[in-house]
Jmol script that loads the backbone (N, CA, C; Angstrom):
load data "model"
ATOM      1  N   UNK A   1     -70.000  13.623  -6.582  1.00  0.00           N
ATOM      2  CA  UNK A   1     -69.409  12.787  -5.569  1.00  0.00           C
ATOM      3  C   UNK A   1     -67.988  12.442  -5.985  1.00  0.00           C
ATOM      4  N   UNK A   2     -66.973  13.012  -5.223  1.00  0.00           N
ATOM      5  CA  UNK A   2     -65.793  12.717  -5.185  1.00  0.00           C
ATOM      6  C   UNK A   2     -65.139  11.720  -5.175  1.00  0.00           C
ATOM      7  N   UNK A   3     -64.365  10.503  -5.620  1.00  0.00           N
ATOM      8  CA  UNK A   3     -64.024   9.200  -5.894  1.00  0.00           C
ATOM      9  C   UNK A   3     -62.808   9.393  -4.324  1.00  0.00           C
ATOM     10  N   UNK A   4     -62.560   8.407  -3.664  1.00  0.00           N
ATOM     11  CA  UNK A   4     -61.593   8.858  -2.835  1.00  0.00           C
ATOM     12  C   UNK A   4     -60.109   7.628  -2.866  1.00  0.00           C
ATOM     13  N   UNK A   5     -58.951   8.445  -3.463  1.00  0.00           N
ATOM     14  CA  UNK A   5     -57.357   7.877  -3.737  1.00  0.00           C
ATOM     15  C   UNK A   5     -57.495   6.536  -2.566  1.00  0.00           C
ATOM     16  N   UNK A   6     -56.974   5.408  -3.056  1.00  0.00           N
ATOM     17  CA  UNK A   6     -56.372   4.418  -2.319  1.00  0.00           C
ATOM     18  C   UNK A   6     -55.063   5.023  -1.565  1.00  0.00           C
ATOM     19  N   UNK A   7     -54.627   5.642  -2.390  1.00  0.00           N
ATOM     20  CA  UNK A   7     -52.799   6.411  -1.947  1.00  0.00           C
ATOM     21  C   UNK A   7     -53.510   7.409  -1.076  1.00  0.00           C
ATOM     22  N   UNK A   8     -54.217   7.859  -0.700  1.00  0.00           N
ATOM     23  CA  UNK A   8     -54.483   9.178  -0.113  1.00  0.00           C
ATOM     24  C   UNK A   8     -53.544   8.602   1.010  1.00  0.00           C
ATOM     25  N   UNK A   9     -52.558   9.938   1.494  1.00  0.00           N
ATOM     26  CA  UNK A   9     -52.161   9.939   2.575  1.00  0.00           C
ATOM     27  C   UNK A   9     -50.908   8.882   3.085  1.00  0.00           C
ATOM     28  N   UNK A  10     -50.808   7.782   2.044  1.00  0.00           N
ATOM     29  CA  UNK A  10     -49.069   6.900   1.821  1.00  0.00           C
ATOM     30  C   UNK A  10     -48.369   8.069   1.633  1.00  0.00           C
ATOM     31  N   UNK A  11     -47.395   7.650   2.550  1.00  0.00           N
ATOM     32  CA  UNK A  11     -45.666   8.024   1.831  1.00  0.00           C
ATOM     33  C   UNK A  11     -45.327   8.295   0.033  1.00  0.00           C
ATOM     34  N   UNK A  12     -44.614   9.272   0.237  1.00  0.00           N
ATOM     35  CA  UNK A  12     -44.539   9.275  -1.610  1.00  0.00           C
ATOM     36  C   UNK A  12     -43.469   7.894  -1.607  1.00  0.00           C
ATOM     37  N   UNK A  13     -43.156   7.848  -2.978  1.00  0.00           N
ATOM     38  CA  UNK A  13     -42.270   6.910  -3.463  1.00  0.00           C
ATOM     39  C   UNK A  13     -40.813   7.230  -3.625  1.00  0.00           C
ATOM     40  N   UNK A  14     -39.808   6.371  -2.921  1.00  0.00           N
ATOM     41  CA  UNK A  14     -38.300   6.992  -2.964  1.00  0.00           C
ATOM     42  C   UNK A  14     -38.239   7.199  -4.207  1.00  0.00           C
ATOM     43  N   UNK A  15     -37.415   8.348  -4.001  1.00  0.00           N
ATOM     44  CA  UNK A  15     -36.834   9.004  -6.010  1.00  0.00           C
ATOM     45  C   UNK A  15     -35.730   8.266  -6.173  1.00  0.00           C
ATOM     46  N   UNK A  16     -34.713   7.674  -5.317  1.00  0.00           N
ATOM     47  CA  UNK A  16     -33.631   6.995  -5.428  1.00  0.00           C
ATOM     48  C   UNK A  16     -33.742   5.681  -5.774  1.00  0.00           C
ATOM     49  N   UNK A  17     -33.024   4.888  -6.586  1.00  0.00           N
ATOM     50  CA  UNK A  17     -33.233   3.297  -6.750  1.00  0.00           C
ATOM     51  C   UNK A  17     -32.607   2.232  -5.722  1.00  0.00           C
ATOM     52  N   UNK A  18     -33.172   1.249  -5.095  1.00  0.00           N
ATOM     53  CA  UNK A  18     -33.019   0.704  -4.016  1.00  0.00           C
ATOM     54  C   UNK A  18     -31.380   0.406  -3.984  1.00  0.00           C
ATOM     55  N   UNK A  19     -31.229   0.918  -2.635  1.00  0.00           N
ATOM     56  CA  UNK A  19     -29.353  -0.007  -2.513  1.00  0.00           C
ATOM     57  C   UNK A  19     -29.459  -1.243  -2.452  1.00  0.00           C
ATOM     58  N   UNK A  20     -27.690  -1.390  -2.676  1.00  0.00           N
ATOM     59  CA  UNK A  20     -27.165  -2.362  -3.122  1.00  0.00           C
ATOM     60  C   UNK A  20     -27.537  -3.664  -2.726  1.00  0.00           C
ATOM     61  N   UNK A  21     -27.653  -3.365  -1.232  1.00  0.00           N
ATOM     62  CA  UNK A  21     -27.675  -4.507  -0.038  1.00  0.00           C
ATOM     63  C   UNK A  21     -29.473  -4.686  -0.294  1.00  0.00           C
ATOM     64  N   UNK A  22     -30.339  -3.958  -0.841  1.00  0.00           N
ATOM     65  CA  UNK A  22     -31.569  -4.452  -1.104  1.00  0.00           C
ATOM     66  C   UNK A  22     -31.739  -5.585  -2.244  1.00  0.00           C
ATOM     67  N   UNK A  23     -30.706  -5.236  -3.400  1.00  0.00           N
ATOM     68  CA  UNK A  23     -30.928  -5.906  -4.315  1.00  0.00           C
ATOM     69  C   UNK A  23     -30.485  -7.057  -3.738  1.00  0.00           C
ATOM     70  N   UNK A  24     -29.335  -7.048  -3.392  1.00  0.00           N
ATOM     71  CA  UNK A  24     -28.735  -8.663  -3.078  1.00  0.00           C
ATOM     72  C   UNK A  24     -29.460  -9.601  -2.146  1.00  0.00           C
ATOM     73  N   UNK A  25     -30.601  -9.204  -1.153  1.00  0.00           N
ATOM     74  CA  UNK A  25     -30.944  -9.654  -0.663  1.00  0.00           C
ATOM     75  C   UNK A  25     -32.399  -9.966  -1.518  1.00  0.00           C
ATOM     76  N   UNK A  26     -32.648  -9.405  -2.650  1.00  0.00           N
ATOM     77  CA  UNK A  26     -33.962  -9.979  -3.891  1.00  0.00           C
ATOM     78  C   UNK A  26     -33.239 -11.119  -4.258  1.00  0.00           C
ATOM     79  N   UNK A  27     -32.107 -10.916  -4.839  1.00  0.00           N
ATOM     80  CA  UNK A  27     -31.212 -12.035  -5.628  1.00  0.00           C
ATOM     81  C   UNK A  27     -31.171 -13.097  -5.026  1.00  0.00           C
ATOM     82  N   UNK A  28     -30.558 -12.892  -3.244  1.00  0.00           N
ATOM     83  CA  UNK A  28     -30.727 -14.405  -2.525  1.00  0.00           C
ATOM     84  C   UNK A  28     -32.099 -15.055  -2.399  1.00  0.00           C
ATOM     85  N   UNK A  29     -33.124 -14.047  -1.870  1.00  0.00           N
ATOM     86  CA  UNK A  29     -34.377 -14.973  -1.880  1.00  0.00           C
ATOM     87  C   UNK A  29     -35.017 -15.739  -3.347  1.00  0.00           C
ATOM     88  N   UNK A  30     -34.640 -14.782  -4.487  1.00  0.00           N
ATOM     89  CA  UNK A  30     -34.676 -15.484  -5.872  1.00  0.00           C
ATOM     90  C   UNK A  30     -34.215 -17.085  -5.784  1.00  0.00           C
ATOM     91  N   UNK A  31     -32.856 -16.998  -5.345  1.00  0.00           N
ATOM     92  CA  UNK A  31     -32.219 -17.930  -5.441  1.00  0.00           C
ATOM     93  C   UNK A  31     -32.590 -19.375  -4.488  1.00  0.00           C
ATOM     94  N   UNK A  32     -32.899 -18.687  -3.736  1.00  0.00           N
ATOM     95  CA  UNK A  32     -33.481 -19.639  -2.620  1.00  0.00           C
ATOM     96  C   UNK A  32     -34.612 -20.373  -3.156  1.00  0.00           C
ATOM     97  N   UNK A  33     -35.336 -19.380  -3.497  1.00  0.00           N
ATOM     98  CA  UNK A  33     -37.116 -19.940  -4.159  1.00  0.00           C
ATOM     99  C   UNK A  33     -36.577 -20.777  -4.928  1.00  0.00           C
ATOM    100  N   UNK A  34     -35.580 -20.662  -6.452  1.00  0.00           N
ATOM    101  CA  UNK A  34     -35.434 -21.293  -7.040  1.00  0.00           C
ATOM    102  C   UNK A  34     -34.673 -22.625  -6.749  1.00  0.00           C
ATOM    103  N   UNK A  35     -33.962 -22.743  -5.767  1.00  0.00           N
ATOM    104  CA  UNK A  35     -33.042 -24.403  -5.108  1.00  0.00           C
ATOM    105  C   UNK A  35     -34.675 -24.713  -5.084  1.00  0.00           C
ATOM    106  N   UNK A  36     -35.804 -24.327  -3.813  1.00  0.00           N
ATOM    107  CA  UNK A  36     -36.664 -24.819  -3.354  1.00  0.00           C
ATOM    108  C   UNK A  36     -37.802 -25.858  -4.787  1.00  0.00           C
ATOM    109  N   UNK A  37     -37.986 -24.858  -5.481  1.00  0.00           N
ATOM    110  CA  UNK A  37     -38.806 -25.682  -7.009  1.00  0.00           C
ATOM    111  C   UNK A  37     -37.996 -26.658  -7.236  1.00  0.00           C
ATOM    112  N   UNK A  38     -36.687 -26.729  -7.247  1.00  0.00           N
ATOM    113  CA  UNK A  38     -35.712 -27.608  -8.301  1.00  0.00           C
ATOM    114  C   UNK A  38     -36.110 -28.720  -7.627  1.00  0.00           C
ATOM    115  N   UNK A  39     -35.642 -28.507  -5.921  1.00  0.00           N
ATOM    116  CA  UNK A  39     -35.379 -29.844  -5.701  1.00  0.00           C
ATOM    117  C   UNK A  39     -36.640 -30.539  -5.190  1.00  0.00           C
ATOM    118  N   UNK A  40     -38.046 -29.453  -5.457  1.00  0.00           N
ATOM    119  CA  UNK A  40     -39.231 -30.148  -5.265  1.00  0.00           C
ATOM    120  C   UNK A  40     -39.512 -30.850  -6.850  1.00  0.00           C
ATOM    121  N   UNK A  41     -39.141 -29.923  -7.891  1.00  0.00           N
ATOM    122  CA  UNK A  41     -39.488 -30.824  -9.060  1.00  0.00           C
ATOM    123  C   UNK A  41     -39.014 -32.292  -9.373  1.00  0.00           C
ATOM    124  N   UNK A  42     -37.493 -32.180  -8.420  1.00  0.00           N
ATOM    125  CA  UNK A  42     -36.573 -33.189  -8.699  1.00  0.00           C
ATOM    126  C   UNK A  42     -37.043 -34.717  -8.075  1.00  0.00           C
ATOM    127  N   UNK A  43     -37.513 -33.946  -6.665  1.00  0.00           N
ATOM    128  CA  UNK A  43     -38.419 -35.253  -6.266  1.00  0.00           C
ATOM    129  C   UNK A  43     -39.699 -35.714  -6.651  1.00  0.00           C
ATOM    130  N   UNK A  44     -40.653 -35.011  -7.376  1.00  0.00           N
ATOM    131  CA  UNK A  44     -41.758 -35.054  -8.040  1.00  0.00           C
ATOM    132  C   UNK A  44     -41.124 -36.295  -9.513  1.00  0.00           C
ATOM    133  N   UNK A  45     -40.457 -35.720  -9.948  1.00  0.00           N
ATOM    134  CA  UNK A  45     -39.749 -36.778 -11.563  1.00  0.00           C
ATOM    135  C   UNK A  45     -38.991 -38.208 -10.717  1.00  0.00           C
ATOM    136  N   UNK A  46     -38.393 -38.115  -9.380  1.00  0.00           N
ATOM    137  CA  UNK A  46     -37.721 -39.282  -8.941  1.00  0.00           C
ATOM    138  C   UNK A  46     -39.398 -40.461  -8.634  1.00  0.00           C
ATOM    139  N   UNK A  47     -40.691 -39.756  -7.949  1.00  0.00           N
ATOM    140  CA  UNK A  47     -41.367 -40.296  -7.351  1.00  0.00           C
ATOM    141  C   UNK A  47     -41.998 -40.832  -8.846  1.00  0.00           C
ATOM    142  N   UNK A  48     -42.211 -40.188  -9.647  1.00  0.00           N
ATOM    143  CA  UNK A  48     -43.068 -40.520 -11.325  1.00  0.00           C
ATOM    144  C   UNK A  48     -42.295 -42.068 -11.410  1.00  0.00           C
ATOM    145  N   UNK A  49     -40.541 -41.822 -11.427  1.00  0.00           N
ATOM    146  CA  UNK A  49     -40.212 -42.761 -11.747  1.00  0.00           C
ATOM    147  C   UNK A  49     -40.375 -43.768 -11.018  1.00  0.00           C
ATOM    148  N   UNK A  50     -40.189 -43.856  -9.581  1.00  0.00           N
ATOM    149  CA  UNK A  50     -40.423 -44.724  -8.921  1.00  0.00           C
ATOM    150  C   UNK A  50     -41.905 -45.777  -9.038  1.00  0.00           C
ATOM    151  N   UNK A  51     -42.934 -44.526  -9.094  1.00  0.00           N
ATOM    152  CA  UNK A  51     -44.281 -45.317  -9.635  1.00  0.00           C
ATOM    153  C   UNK A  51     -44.243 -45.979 -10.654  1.00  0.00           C
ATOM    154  N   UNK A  52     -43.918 -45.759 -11.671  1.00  0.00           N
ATOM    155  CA  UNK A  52     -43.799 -45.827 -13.336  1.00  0.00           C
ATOM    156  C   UNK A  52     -42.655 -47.540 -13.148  1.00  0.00           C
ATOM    157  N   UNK A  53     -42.059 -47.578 -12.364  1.00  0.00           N
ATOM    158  CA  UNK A  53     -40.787 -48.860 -12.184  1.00  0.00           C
ATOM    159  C   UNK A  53     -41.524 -50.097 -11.098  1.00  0.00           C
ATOM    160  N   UNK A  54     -42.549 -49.457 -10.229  1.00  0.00           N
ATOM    161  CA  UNK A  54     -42.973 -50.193  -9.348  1.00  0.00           C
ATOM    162  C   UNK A  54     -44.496 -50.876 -10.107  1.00  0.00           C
ATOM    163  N   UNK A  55     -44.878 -50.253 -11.092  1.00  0.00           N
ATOM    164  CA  UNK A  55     -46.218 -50.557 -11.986  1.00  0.00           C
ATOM    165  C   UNK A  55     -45.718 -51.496 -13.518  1.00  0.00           C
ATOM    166  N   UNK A  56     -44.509 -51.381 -13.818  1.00  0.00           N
ATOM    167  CA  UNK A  56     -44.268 -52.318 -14.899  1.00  0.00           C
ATOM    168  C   UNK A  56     -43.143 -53.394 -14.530  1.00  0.00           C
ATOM    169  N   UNK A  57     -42.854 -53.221 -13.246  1.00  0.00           N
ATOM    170  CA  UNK A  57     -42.282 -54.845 -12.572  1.00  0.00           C
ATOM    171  C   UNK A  57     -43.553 -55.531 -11.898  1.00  0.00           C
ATOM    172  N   UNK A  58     -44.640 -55.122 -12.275  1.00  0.00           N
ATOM    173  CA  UNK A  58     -45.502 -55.947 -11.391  1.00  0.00           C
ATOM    174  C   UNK A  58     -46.318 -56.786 -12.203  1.00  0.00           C
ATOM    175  N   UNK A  59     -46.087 -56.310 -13.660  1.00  0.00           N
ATOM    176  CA  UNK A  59     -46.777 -56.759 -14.599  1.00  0.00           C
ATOM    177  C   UNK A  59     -45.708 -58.552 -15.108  1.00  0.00           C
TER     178      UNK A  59
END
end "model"
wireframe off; spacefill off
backbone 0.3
color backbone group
């Protein structure tokens, strides 16, 4: 019994390495993702503090 390729029948793979305008558009979404973490981490450490300031003025 013959095992049967997942690839059977895909497109081969370009022999050429992606243009220019592909990369730059990896680089921007990189970049993007990365603003997006920062300024979620940034508000995650502002909110810590906020808890952390609102729990030892109450004391």
């Amino acid at each position: 019994m013959k095992k049967s390729d997942p690839l059977e029948g895909a497109a081969p793979a370009a022999a050429s390495p992606a243009p220019i305008s592909a990369e730059a558009e990896i680089r921007r979404r990189q970049r993007s993702r990365s603003l997006v973490m920062a300024l979620a981490l940034g508000a995650f450490v502002v909110l810590l503090y906020a808890i952390t300031i609102v729990r030892v003025g109450g004391q």
